[in-house]
Structures are given as C-alpha cells and as structure tokens.
C-alpha positions, 0 to 999 in steps of 0.5 A: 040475718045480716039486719039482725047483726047490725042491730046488734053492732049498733047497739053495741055501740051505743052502750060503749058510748054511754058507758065513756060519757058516764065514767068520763062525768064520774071522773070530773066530780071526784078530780076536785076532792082528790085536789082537796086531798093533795092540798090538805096534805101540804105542810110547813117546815122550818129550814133551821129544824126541819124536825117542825111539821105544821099543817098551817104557816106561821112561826117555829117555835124553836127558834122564830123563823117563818115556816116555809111549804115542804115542797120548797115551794114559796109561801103565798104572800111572802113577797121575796123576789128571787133577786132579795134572795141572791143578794150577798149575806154580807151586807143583807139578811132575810129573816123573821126577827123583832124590830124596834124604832128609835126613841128621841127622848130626854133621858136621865143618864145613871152611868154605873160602874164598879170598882174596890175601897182603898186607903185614902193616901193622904193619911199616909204618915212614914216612920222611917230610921234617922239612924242606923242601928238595931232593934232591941224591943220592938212594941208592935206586935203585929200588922194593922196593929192600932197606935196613937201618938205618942205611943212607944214603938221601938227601942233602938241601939244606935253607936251614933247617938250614943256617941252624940249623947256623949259629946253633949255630956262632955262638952257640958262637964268640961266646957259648960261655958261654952254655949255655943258648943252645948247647943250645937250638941243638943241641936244634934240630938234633936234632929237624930230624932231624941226629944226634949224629955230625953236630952234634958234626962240625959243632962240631969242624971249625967247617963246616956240612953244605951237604948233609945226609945222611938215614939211615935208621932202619928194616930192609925193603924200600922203597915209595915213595908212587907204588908204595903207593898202585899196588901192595899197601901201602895198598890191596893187591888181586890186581887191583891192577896193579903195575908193578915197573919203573915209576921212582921218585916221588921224584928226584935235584932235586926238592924236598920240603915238610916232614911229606911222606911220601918213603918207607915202609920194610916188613918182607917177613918178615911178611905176611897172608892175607885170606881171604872168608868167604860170609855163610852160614858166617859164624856157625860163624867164631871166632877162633883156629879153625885155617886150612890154606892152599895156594897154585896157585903153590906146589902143594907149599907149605901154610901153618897158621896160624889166624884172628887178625882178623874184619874188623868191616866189609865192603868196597864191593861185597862182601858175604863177611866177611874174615878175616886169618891172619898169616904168616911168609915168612922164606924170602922164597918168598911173594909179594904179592897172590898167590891162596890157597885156605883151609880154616877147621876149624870144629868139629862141627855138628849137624843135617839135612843135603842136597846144595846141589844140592837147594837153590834160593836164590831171593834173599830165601829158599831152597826145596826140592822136596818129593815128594808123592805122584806129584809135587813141592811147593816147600817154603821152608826155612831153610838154614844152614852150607855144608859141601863140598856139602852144606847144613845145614837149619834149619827146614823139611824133616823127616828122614822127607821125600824131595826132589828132588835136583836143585832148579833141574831142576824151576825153570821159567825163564820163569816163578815159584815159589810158596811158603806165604806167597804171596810170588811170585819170577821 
C-alpha cells in the first residue's frame, strides 16, 4: 500500500513539472506579439494641437512642428539633449521651421514708393489788390474756372483811383504845360495797376473810370484763397478734403484791402509727383535716377520721368523722405492729389541678401535666427536696402550661415529677445 502511494506521489509530481515547463514556454512565445502589440500602440502628438494623432512621426499639419510620442517620451534620433531644452527662450528656440541661406549677389535695386500728384509751384502766379476798394462785377464764376491772359476778371470801385484819375485830369486842363506834374500823375496811374489803354481813354474822352477793370496777366486755372488753403495749392495732401462746388471767397460787394491776395492763377500743364521714400533705402536715392510711375486710376497709363528734387526735410509725422518728379499733363488726363505708385531704378548692389521675412525689426535693431546645431540663436545684424523682398545684410550673418525663414514665427509675443549686448526688447 505505501509502494502503491508513492508511485502515486511521483507521478503527481512529474505532471506538475510538466505542466510548469509546458506553460512556462507558452508564455515566452506569445510575450514578444503582446510587445509587438504595445509598439503598435505607440502614437505621436503635436505639443501645439494635442487634437493630432498619428501612428507614425513626421510634421503636424497645423502648424509644422515635429511630432512628438504621447507617452512624452523622446523621439528616437531627435538628438536634443536635456541641457538644448534648459536653455533661456530668450535667446534660443527649438523648433521645426524652414531655413534659408544668405545669397552674395549683385542685385539691381528698384526702390519703390508711393505718394500723390500736386501743383507744380513754379507755375504759381498771385492776383493781388493795388488798391483798396470793392468788387462791383465779378467774372469769375466759379473754382478752377480757366482764364487766359488778358482776359477780364473784375471790376473794382476804388476812391483812390478815382482820385488819382482826377488829379491827372486836373493837372492836364489846368497846367497842361506842366510836364513833369503830368507824368507824375500818369506814372501814378500805372503803378496802381491802370494800363495804358485806360489812361490814354481817360485823357481823350476827359472821364474817369467809376469802375476800373482788372485784367488779368497770367493763363491757367483760378484758385481763390478758400480753395488753396482747402485743396492742393498750399498744402495739397490726398487727405485734403476738397470740395469743388463750394462758392467763391470772393463776391460781387465785398471790399478788398490793398496787397491782399484775391486770386492765384495756376498752370494745370505742369504737376509733380511726391513720392515717400522708406529711410532704409534713402542711401542708394541720387538725383536724375530714373522713376516709372503708374496710377490705380489710370491702369493703362505709366508716367517716366526721374528724381528732379530730395526734400532736404521731413514732414511732421513722417519720418519717409520725399522726392519730386516733375510731370507734364498737356493732355489734362491727370489730376490732383491723386494716388501713384513709383519705381526708382537705383542701380546694381552688391552684397548678402535674405528674404525680409527672416528679418525681425525690433525698433533700435534688427535680429536674425541663426541655426545652431538642433536649435535657433538670435543674432543682430545690420540690414541695408529693401529691394522687393529681399534684405541687404551688412554685418552679421556670413554666407555659409542657414537662418530661419520666418523670423516673427519664432518671436514669443508675451515675452523678450535677448541679443549679444545684453540690451533686452519686448
């Protein structure tokens, strides 16, 4: 019986070893699918839109950026170290970003600008009173009215040239002798602004003028003072608010003091073009440079002319430097204080050149991104001439350098930009 039990007891004991090594085997071959399993499982995230879920790496199509494992773990091969991470992000960025090169070449430079026709005012010609008086007909109808020399403009009642045409009669009925006093008395009448038709009128029919008209000397278009101060004479901007039917300053009885300006007579033939200049391509500006102008309102229309004038000052407000192009419109088809485009041909630059979107103007100073190794470096350079969309660099970058295309990508806006000179901007 006991013989018989322990037979029992080692066969008991053999199945149970059996049975362990037998699932102790099944175990190991089905561990690696259940790994297999896990690794399939692994997906990758944007840290910007963790909305992105992707069973493989590669870029987010939001907004660039690598994708990164769920698990927040390190992407294989990415080859940031803990240290690039830890670096202040005011002077470094990790990103995923386009990069470009500098281009040494020789570029033509087009400098281009834009800016508004005005009266040329050389052509300027005043009408002012010799005389104080009032208006007693008034021929001039309305603003911009178009006059030609010698054409009537106004009659004026004046007590002192009726005085003075008076005296001249006076002296010649009762001291007609006298030559000196007669001249005197016709010299008189001239400088008060009488011509010698009217004197010699005057002294064959022996009555003075009670009205005296005023011619005038000049061809163009008339402005009265309301409308030059309002509307491109003076102070002509594409702002300027002109309003073409508003009445005449001047009327039919109103009365003039002597020197004061009644009418300024201007030659539409002759105009400019003001063109603004930016400051950064001020330095390749020459006189004579050849401009190509166009105007919205006229597609089929383009102007050449060149840069005749550099103001050698600039306006309140506006720190562009402006420029004048003197323009003929003998076929009347321009108008004032409408807008134009300018293309100023500069001539050939050399140097290193970038797309201005890898550029950043920070006000005092201009930075780049320079790649370093897994990451970008800001690096103040010193840009010159704008040409289209590129950027001359002076002093900074080196040919053999790879920057960020798009500078303000990698600017965060709540924060600061930390350059080599410890100088900090928001």
């Amino acid at each position: 019986m006991k013989e018989k039990m322990r037979n029992i007891s080692l066969i008991t004991v053999g199945v149970s070893f059996f049975l362990i090594i037998f699932l102790g085997s099944c175990t190991q071959q089905k561990r690696p699918s259940g790994v297999e399993s896990v690794k399939n499982e692994t997906k990758y995230t944007c840290p910007m839109h963790p909305q992105i879920l992707e069973d493989h790496p590669g870029a987010c199509p939001i907004c660039g950026m690598a994708l990164v494992k769920k698990s927040g773990q390190s992407s294989e091969g990415a080859g940031i170290s803990l240290n690039t991470v830890l670096e202040p992000v005011g002077s470094s960025v990790i990103a995923s970003i386009g990069i470009i090169q500098p281009e040494q070449k020789q570029s033509l430079v087009e400098i281009q600008g834009e800016g508004y026709l005005d009266f040329d005012t050389r052509t300027f010609n005043n009408i002012a009173a010799r005389f104080s008086g009032r208006i007693e007909k008034l021929y001039i109808k309305y603003a911009f009215q178009e006059i030609h020399k010698g054409e009537r403009i106004f009659d004026i009642y004046s007590p002192e040239m009726l005085t003075a045409q008076q005296d001249l009669l006076y002296v010649v009925r009762n001291s007609s002798g006298e030559t000196g006093l007669i001249n005197a008395a016709k010299q008189k009448l001239l400088l008060l602004g009488m011509t010698s038709s009217q004197m010699n009128q005057v002294l064959k029919t022996g009555k003075t003028f009670y009205s005296l008209p005023v011619f005038s000397l000049y061809n163009g278009h008339v402005h009265d003072m309301l409308h030059s101060q309002m509307g491109g004479v003076i102070n002509s901007k594409p702002e300027s608010s002109v309003v073409n039917n508003t009445p005449l300053a001047i009327r039919e009885g109103m009365y003039v003091e002597k020197g004061q300006n009644i009418f300024n007579v201007v030659d539409p033939h002759h105009l400019w073009a003001i063109i603004k200049v930016d400051p950064s391509s001020v330095s390749s500006l020459k006189l004579n440079q050849k401009v190509e102008i166009t105007l919205p309102d006229l597609p089929d229309k383009k102007l050449v002319g060149k840069v005749n004038f550099i103001e050698p000052i600039l306006q309140d407000g506006d720190k562009r430097t402006s420029i004048r192009v003197y323009i003929d419109n003998m076929e009347h088809d321009l108008k004032v204080n409408s807008i134009v485009h300018a293309a100023i041909q500069a001539g050939r630059t050399s140097g290193l050149w970038v797309p201005k979107s890898a550029v950043l103007d920070l006000g005092r100073s201009k930075i780049v991104w320079l790649k370093k190794g897994s990451r970008f470096k800001v690096q103040q350079v010193s840009a010159g001439i704008q040409n289209g969309d590129l950027v001359n660099i002076i002093e900074g970058v080196a040919k053999t350098d790879s920057l960020a295309l798009d500078a303000h990508y990698l600017m965060d806006s709540e924060g600061f930009i930390k350059i080599e000179n410890n100088e900090k901007y928001n």
